[in-house]
C-alpha positions as CSV (number, residue, x, y, z in Angstrom):
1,X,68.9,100.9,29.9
2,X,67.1,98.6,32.4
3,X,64.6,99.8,34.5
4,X,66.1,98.7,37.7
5,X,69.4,100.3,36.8
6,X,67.7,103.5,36.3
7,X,65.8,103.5,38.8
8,X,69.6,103.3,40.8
9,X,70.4,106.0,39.3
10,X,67.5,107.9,39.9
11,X,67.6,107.2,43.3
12,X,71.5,108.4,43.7
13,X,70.8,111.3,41.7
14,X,68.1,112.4,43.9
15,X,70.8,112.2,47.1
16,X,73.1,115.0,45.4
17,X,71.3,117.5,46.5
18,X,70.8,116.4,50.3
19,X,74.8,115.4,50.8
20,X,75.6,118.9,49.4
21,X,73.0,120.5,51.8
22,X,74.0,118.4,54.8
23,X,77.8,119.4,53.7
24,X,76.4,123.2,53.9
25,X,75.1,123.1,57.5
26,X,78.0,121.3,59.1
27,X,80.1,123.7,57.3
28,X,78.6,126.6,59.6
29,X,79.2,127.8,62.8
30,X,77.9,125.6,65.7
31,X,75.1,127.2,68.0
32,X,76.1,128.3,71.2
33,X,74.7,125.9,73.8
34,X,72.1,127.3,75.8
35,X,72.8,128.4,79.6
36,X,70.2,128.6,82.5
37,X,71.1,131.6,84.9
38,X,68.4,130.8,87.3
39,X,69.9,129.1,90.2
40,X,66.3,127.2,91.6
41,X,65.8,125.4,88.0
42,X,67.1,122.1,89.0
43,X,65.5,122.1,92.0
44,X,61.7,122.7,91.1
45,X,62.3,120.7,87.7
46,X,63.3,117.6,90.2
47,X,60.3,118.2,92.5
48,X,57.6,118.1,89.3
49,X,59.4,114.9,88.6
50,X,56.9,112.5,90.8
51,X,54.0,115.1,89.1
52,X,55.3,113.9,85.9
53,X,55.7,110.2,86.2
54,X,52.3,110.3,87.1
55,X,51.2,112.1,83.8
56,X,52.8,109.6,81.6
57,X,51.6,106.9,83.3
58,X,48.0,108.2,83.2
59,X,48.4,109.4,79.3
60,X,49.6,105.6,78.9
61,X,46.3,104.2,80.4
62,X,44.4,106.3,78.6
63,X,45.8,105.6,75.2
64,X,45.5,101.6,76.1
65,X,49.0,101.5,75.2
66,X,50.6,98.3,76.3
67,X,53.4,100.4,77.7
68,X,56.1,102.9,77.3
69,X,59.5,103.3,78.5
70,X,60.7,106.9,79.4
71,X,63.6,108.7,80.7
72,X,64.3,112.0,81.2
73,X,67.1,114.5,81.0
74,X,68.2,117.5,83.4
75,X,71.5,119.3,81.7
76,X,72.4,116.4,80.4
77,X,72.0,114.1,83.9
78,X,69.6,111.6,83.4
79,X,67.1,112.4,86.4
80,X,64.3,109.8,86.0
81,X,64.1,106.0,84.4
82,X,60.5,104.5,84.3
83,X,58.3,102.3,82.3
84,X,55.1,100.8,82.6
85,X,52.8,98.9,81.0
86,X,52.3,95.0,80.9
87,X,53.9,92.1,79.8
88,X,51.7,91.1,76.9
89,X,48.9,93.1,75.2
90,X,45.5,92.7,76.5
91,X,47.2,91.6,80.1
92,X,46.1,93.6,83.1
93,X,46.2,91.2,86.3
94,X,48.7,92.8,89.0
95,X,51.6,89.9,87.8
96,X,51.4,90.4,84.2
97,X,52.2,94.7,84.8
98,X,55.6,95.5,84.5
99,X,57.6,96.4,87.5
100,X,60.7,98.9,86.7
């Protein structure tokens, strides 16, 4: 036998097991979706929204990172759209930064 046809094979014979165990979980019951009783949640989760911009825009400074995009989720609204950064690595005059 060839090595690259057994190697083939030893790659599909290796996925057996993970199809069968993926097969397994989706045969089970679904989790019940979580639900939030506290009526205020929204609320002071959208007023630490400014708090938090300002985090990851500070965590991507100090990582030199030449940017990040970022958006985040409230029950399943999309509450906040950002990115910064700039246009080319190593860039840091006012036009090169990126302006979401």
């Amino acid at each position: 036998m060839s090595t690259r046809l057994s190697t083939v094979l030893l790659i599909l014979a290796s996925c057996v097991p993970a199809v069968a165990t993926a097969q397994a979980v989706a045969a089970q019951p679904s989790m019940p979706v979580p639900r939030f009783t506290d009526p205020g949640r929204r609320a002071a989760l959208e007023g630490a929204l400014p708090r938090v911009k300002e985090l990851i825009e500070a965590r991507v400074e100090e990582m030199h990172a030449p940017g990040a995009a970022y958006a985040l989720v409230i029950d399943g609204d999309v509450v906040l759209v950002g990115g910064t950064g700039v246009r080319e690595a190593g860039g840091s005059s006012e036009n090169a930064r990126v302006k979401p």
